[in-house]
SEZADO-127787 format. One line per field, with one value per residue: residue in three letters; chain; x, z, y of N, C-alpha, C, CB in turn. Coordinates in nm, 4 decimals. Glycine has a CB too. Example, Ala and Ser with C-alpha at 12.3 -4.5 7.8 and 13.67 -1.06 7.14 Angstrom:
rest: (ALA, SER)
kette: (A, A)
n.X: (1.3190, 1.2850)
n.Z: (0.7800, 0.7080)
n.Y: (-0.5690, -0.2250)
ca.X: (1.2300, 1.3670)
ca.Z: (0.7800, 0.7140)
ca.Y: (-0.4500, -0.1060)
c.X: (1.3200, 1.2900)
c.Z: (0.7800, 0.7870)
c.Y: (-0.3300, 0.0030)
cb.X: (1.1308, 1.4084)
cb.Z: (0.9046, 0.5725)
cb.Y: (-0.4473, -0.0598)
% end
This chain:
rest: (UNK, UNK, UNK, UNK, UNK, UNK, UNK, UNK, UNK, UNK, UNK, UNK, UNK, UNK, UNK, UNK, UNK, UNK, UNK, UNK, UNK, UNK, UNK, UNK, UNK, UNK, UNK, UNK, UNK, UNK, UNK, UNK, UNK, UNK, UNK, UNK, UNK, UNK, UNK, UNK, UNK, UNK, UNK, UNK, UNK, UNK, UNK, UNK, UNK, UNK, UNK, UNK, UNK, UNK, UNK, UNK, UNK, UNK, UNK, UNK, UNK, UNK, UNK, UNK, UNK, UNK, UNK, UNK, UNK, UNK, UNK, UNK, UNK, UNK, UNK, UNK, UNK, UNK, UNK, UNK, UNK, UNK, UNK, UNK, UNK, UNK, UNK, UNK, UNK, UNK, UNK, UNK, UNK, UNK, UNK, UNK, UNK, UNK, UNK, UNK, UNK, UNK, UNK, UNK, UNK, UNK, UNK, UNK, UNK, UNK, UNK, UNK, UNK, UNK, UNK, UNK, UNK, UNK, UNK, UNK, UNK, UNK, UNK, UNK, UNK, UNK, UNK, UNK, UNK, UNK, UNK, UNK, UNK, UNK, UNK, UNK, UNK, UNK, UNK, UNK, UNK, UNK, UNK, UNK, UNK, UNK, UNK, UNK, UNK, UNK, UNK, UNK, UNK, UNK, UNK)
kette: (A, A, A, A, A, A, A, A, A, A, A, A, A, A, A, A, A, A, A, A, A, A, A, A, A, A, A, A, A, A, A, A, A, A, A, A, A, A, A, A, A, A, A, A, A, A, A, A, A, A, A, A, A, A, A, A, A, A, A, A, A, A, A, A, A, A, A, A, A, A, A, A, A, A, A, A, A, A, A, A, A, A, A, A, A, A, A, A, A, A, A, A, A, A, A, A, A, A, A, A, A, A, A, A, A, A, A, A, A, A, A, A, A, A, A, A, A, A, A, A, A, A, A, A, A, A, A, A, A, A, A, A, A, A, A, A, A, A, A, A, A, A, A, A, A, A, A, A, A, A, A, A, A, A, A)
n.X: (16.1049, 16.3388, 16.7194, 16.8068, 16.6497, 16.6891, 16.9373, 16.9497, 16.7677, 16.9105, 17.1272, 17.0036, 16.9189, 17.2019, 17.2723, 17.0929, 17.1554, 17.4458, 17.3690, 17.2345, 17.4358, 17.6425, 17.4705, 17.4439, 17.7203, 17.9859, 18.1004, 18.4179, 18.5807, 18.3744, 18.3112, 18.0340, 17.9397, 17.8296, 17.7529, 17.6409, 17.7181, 17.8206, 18.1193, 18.2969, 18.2384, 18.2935, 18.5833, 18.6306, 18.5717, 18.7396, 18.9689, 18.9576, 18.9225, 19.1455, 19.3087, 19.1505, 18.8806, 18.5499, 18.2876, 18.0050, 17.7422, 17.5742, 17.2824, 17.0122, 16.8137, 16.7005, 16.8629, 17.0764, 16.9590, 16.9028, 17.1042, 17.2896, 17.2067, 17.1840, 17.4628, 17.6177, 17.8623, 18.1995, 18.2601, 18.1717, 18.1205, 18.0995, 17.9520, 17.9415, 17.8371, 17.6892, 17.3707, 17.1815, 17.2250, 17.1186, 17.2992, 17.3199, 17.0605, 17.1167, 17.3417, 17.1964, 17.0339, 17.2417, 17.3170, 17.1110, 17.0652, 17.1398, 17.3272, 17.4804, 17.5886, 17.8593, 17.9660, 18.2521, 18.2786, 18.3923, 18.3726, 18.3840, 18.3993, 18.3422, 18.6209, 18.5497, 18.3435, 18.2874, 18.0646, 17.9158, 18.1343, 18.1581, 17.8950, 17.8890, 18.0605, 17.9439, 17.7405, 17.8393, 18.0479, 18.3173, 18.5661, 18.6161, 18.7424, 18.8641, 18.7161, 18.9047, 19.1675, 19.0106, 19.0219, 19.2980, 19.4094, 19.2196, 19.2993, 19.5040, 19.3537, 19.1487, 19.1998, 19.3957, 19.1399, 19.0012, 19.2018, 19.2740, 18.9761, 18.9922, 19.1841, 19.0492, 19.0197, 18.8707, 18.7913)
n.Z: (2.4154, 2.4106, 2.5131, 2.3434, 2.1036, 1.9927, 1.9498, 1.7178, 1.5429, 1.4978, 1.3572, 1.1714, 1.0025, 0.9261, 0.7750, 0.5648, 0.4924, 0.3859, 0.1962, 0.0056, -0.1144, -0.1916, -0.4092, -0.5655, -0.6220, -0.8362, -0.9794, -0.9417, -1.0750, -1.2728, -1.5950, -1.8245, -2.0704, -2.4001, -2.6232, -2.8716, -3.0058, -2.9016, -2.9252, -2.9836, -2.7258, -2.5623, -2.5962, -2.5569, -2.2487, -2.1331, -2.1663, -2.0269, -1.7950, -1.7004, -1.6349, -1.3571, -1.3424, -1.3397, -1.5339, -1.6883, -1.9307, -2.1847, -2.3701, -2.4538, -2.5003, -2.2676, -2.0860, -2.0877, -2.0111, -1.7160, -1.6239, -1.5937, -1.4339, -1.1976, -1.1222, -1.1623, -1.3495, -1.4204, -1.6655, -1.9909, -2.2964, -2.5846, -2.9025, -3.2245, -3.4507, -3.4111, -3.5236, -3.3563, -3.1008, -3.0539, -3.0926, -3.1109, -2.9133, -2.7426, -2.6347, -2.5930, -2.4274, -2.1911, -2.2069, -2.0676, -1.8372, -1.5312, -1.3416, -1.4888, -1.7308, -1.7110, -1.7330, -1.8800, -2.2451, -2.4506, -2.7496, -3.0718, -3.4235, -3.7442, -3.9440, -4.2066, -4.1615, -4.1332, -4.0612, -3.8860, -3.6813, -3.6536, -3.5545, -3.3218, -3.1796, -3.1472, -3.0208, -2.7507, -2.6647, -2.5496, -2.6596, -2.9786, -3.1555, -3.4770, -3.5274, -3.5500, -3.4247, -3.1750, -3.1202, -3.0760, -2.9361, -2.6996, -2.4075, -2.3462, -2.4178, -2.2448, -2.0506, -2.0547, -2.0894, -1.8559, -1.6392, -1.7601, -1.7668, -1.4645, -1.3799, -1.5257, -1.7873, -2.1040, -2.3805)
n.Y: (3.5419, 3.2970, 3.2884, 3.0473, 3.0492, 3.2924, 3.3083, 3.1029, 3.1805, 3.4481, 3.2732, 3.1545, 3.3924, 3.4508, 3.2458, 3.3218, 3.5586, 3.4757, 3.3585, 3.4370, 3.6093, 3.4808, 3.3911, 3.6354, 3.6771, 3.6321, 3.3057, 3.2634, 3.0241, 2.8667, 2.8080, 2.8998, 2.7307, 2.7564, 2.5707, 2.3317, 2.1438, 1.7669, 1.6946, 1.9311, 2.0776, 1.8459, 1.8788, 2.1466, 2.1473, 1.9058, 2.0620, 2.2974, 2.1715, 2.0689, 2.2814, 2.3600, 2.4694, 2.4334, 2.3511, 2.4699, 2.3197, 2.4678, 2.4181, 2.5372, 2.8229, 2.8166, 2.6812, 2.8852, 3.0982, 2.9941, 2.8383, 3.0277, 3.2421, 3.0788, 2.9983, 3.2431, 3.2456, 3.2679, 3.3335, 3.3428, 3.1122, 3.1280, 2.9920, 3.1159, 3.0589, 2.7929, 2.6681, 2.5670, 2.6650, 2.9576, 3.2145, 3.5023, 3.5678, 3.4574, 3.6158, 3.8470, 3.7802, 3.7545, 4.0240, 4.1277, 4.1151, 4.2324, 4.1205, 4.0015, 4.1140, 4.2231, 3.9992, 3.8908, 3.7406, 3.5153, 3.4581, 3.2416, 3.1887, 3.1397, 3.2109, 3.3943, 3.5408, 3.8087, 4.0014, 3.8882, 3.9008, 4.1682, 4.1947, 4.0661, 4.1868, 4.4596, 4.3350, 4.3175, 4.1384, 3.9810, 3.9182, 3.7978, 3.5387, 3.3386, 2.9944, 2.7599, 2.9815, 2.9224, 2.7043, 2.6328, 2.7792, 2.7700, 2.7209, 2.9623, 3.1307, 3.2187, 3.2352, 3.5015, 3.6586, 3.6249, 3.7215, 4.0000, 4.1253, 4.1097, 4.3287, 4.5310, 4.5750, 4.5518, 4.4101)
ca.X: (16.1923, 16.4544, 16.8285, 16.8572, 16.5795, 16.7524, 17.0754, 16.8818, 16.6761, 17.0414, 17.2091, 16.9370, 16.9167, 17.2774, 17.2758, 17.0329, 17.2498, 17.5404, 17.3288, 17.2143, 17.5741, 17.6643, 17.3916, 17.5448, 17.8579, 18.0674, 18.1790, 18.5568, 18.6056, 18.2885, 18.2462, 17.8790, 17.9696, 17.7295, 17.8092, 17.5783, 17.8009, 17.9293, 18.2602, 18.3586, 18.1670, 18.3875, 18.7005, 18.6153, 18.5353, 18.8689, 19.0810, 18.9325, 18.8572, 19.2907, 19.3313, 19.0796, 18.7563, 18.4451, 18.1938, 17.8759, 17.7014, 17.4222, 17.2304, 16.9245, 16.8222, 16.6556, 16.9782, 17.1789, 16.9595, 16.8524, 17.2207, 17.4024, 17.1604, 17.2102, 17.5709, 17.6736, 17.9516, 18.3638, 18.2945, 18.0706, 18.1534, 17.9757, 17.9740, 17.8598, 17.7922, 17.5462, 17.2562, 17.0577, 17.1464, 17.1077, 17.4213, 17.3017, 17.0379, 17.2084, 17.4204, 17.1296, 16.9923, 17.2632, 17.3280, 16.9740, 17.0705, 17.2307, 17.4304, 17.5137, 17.6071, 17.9410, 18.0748, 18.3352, 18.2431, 18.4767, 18.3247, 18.4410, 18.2949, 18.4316, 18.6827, 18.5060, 18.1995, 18.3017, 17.9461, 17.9226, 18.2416, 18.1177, 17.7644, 17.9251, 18.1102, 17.8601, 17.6577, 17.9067, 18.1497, 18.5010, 18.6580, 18.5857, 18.8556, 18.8353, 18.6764, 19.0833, 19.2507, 18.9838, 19.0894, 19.4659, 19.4760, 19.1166, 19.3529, 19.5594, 19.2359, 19.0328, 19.2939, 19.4184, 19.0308, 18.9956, 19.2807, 19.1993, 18.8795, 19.0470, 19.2557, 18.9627, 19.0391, 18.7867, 18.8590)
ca.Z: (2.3354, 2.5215, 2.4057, 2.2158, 2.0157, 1.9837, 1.8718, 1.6146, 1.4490, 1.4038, 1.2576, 1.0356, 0.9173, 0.8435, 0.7003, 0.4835, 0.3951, 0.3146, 0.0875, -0.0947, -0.1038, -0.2730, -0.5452, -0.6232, -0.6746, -0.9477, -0.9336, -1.0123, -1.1487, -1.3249, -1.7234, -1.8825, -2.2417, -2.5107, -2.7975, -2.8461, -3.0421, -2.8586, -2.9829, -2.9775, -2.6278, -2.4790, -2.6458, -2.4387, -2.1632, -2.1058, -2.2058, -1.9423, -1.6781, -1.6579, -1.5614, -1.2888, -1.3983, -1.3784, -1.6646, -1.7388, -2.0833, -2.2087, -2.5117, -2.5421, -2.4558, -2.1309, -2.0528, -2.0745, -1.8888, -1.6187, -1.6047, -1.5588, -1.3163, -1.1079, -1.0848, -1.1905, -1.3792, -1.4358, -1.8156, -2.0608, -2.4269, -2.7293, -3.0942, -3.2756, -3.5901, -3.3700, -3.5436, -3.2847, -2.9835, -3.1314, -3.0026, -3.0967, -2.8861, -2.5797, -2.5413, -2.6123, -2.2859, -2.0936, -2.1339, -2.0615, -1.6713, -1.4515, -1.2983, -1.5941, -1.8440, -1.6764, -1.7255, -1.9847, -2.2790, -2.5370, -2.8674, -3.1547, -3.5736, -3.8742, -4.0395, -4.2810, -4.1736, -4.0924, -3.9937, -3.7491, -3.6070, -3.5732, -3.4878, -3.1391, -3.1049, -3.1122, -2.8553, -2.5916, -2.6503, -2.4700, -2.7405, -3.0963, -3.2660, -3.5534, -3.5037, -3.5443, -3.3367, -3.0143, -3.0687, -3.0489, -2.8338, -2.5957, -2.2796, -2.3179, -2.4347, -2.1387, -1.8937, -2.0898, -2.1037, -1.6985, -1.6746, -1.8296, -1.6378, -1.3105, -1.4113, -1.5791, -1.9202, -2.1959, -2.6001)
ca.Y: (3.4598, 3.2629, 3.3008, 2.9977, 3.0560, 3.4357, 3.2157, 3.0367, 3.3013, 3.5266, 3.1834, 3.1035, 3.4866, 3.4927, 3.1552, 3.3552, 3.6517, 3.4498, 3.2656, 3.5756, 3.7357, 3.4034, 3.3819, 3.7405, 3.6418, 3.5980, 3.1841, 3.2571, 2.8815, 2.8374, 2.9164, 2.8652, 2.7156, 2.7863, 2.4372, 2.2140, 1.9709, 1.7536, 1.6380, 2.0476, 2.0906, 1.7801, 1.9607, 2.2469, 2.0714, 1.8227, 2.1350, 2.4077, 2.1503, 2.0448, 2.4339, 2.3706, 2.5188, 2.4053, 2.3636, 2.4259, 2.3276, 2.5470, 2.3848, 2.5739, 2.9583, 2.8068, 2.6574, 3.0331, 3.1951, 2.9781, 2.8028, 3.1921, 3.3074, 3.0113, 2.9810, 3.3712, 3.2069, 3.3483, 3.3668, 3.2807, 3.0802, 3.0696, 2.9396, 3.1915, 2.9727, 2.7189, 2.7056, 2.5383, 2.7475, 3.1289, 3.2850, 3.6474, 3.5941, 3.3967, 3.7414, 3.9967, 3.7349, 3.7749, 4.1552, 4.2025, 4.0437, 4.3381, 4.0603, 3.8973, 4.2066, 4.2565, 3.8956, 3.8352, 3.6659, 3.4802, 3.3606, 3.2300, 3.2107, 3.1085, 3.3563, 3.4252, 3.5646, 3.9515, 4.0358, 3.7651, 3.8912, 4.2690, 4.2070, 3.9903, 4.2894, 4.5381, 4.2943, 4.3364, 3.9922, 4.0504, 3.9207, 3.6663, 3.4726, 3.2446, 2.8805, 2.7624, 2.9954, 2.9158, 2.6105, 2.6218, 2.8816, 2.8037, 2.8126, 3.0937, 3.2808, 3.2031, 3.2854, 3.6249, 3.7497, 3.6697, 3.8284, 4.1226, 4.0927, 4.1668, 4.4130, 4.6124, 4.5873, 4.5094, 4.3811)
c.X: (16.3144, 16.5998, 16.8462, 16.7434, 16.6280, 16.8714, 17.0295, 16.8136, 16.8242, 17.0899, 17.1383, 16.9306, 17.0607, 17.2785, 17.2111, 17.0872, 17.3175, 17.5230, 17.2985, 17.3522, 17.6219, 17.6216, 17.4411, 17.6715, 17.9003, 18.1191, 18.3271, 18.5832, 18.5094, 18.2703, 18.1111, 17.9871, 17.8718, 17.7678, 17.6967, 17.6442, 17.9084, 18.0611, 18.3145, 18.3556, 18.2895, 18.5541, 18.7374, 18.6362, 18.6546, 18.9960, 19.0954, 18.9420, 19.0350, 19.3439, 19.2264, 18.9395, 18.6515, 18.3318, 18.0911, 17.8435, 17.5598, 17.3740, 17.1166, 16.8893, 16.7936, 16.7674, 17.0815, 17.0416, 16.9537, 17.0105, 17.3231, 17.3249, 17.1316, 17.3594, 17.6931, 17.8378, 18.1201, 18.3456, 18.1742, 18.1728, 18.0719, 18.0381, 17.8882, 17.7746, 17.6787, 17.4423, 17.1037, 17.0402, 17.1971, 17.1800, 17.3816, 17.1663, 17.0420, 17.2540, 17.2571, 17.0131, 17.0925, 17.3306, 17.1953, 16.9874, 17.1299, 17.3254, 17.5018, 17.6116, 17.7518, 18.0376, 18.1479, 18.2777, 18.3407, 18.3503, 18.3993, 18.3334, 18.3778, 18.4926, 18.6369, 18.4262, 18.2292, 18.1719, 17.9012, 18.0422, 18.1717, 17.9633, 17.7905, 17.9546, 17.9879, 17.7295, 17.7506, 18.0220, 18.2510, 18.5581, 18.6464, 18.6956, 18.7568, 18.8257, 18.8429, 19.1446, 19.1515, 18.9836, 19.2428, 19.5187, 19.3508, 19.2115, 19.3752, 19.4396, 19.1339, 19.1220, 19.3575, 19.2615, 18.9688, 19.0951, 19.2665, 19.0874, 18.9040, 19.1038, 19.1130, 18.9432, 18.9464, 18.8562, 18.9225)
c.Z: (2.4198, 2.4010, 2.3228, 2.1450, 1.9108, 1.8912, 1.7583, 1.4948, 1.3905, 1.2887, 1.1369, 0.9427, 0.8742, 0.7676, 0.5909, 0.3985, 0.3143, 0.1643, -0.0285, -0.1354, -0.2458, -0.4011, -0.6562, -0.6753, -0.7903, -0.8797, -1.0240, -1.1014, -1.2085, -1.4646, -1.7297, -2.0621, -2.3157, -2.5947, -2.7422, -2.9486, -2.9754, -2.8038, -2.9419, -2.7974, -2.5537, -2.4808, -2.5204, -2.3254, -2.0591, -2.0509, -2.0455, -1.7871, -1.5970, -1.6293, -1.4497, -1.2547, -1.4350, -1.4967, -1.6717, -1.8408, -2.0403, -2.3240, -2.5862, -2.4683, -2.3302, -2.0796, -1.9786, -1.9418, -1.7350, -1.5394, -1.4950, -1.4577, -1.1895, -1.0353, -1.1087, -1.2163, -1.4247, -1.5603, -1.9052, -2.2294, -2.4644, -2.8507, -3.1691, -3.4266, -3.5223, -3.3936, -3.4379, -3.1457, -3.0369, -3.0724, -2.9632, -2.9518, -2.7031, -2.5455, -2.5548, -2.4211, -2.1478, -2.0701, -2.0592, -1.8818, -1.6305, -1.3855, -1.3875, -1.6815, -1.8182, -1.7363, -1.8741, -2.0889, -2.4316, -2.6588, -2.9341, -3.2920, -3.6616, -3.9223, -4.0890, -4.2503, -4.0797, -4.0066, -3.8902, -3.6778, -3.5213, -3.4945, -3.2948, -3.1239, -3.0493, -3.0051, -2.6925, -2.6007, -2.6365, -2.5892, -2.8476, -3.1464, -3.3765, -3.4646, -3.4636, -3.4599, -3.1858, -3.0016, -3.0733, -2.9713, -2.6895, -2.4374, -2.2683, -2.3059, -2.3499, -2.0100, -1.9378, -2.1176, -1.9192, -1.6464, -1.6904, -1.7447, -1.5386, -1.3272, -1.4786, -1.7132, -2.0035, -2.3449, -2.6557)
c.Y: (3.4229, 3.3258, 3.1806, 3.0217, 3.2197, 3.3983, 3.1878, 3.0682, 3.3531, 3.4088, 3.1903, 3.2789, 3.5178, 3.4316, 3.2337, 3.4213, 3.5892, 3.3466, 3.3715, 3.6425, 3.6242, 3.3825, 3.4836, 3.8108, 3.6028, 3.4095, 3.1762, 3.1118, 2.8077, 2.8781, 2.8065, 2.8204, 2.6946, 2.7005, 2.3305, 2.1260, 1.9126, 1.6949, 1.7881, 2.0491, 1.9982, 1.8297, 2.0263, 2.2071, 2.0163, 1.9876, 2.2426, 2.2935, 2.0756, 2.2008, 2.4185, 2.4296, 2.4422, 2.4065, 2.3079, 2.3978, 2.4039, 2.5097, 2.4397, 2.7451, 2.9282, 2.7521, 2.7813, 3.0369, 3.1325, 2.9317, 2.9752, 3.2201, 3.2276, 2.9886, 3.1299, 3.3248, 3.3073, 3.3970, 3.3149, 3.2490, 3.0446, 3.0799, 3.0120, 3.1884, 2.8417, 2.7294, 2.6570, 2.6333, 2.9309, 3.1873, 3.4333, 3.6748, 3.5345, 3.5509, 3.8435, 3.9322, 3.7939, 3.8911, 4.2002, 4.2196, 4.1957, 4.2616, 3.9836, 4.0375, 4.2271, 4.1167, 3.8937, 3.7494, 3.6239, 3.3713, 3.3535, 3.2113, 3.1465, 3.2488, 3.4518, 3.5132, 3.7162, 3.9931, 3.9728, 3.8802, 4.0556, 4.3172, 4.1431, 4.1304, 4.4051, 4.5191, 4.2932, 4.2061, 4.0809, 4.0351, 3.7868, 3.6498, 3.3574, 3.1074, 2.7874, 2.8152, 2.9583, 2.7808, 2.5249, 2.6659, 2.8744, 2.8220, 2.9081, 3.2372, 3.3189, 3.2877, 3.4544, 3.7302, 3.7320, 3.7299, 3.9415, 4.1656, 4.1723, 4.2599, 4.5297, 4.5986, 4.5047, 4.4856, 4.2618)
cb.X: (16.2334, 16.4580, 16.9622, 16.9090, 16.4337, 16.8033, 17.1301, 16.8150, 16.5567, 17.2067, 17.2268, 16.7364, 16.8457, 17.3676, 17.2208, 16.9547, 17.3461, 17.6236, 17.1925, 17.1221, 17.7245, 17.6520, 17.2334, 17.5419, 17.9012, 18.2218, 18.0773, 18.6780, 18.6536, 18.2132, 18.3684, 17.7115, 18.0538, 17.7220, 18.0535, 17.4238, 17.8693, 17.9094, 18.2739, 18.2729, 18.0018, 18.3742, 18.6683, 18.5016, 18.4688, 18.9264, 19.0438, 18.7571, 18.6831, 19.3870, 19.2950, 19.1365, 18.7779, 18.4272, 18.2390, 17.8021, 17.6849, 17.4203, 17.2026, 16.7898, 16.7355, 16.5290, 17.0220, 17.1973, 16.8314, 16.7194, 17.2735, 17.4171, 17.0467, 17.1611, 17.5962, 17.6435, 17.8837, 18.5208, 18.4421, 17.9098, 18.2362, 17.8214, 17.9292, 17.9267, 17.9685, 17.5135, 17.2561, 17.0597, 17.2254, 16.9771, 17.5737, 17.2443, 16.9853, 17.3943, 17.6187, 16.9952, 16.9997, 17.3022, 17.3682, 16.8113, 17.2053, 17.1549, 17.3998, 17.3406, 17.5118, 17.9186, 18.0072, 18.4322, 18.1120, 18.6231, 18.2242, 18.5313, 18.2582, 18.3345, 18.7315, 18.4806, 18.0779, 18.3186, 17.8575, 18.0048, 18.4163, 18.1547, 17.6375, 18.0856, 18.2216, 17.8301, 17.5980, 17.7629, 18.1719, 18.6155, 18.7812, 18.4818, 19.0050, 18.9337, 18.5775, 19.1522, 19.3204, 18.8429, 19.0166, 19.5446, 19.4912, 18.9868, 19.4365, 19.6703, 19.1461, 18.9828, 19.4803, 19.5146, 18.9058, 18.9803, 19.3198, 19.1394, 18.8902, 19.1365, 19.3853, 18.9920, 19.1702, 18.6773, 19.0064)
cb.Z: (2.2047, 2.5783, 2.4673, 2.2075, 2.0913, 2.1418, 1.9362, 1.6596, 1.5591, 1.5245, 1.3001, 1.0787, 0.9718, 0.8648, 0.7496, 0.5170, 0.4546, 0.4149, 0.1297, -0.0105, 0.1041, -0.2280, -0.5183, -0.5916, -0.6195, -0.9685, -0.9601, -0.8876, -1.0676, -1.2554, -1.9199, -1.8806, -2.2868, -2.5715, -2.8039, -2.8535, -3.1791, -2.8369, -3.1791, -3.0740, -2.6415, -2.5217, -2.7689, -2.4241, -2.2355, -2.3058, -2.3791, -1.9887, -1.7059, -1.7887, -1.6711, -1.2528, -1.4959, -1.3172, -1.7728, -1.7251, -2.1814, -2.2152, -2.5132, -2.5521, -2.5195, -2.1017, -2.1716, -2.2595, -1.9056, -1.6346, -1.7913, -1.6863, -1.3505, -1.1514, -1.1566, -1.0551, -1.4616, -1.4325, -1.8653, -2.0651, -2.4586, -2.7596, -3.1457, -3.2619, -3.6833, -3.2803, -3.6778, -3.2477, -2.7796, -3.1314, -3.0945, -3.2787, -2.9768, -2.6041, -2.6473, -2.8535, -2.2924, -2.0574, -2.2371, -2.1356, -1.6285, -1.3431, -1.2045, -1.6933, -1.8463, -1.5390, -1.6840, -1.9276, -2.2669, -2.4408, -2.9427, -3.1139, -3.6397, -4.0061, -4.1401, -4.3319, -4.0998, -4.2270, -4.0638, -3.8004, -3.7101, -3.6494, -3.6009, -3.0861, -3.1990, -3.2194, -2.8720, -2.4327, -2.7885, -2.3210, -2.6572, -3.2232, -3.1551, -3.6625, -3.6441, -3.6407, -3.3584, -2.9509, -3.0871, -3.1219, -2.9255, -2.5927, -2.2309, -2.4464, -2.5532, -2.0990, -1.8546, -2.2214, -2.2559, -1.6095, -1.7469, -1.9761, -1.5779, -1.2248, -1.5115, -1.5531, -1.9479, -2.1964, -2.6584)
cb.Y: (3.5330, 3.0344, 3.3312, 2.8511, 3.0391, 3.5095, 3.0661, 2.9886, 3.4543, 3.5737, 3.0300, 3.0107, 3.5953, 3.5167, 3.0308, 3.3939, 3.7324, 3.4009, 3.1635, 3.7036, 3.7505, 3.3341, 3.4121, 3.7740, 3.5631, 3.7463, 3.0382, 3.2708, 2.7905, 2.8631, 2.9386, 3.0684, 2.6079, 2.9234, 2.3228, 2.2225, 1.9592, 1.7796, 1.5765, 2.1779, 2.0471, 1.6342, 2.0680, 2.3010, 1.9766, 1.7075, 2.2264, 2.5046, 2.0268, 1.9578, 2.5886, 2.3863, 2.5808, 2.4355, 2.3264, 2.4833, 2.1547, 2.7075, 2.2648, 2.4465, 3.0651, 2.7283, 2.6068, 3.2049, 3.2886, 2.8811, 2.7525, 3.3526, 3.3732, 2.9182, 2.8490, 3.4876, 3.1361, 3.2468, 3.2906, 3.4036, 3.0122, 3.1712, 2.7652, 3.2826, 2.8847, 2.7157, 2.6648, 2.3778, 2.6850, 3.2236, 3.2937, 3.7109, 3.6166, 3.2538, 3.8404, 4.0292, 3.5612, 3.6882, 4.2666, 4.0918, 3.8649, 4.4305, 3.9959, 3.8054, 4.3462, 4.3031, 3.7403, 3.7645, 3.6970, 3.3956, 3.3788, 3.1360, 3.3840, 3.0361, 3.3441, 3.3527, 3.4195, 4.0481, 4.0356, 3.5402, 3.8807, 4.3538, 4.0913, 3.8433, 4.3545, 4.5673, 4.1037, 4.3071, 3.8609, 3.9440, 3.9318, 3.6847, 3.3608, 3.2461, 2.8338, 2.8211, 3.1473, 2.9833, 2.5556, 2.6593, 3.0742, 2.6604, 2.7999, 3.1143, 3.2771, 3.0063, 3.1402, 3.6024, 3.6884, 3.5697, 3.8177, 4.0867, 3.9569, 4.0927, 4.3435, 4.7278, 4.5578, 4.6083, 4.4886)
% end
């Protein structure tokens, strides 16, 4: 084997690593958003993407999973009242991931609906507000649960 071919082989096998290191990564400026309506969805969208954050949409379960395990996104959001994309079972997808189970995840519900609120919880969601406050407050609440995040802190 000459040396550039010696050269060429290392490049292309780091090129390789650093491609793998990457896939495994967390994408700090990436959330996955779980809404398929979308008037809410563009909400989201406008709001997160003037803080500098990228956005994905996820509209159907093949969406979550294939979306998150492509871009191992900063956060994940979901509507936990969407009847078309099944929220309970978007998260019970993406605790199931070992690279996924760790990420942050902010939903929101209607008030009302207590059992909604503690069934997210008991799937692992960082943290549910009312339909209203995640959208009065979706900045602050995105940036105080990455936040949190880094720091360690869960709730």
């Amino acid at each position: 084997m000459t040396i550039k071919t010696a050269q060429t082989n290392q490049t292309n096998q780091n090129n390789e690593t650093n491609q793998r290191n990457q896939m495994n990564q967390t994408d700090q400026k990436t959330i996955l958003v779980g809404v398929t309506d979308i008037f809410f969805y563009t909400k989201v969208r406008d709001a997160l993407m003037a803080k500098g954050y990228k956005i994905e949409r996820a509209r159907t379960q093949q969406d979550i999973a294939e979306k998150a395990s492509a871009t191992i996104p900063s956060a994940f959001i979901l509507n936990m009242n969407d009847e078309t994309l099944n929220a309970f079972q978007a998260l019970d997808t993406l605790k199931a991931d070992v690279r996924l189970k760790t990420i942050p995840v902010l939903a929101f519900a209607n008030h009302e609906e207590v059992d909604t609120f503690n069934r997210a919880r008991a799937l692992g969601v960082t943290k549910i507000v009312s339909r209203n406050e995640f959208s009065a407050r979706l900045k602050d609440l995105v940036e105080e649960m990455l936040k949190g995040e880094r720091l360690g802190a869960r709730g």
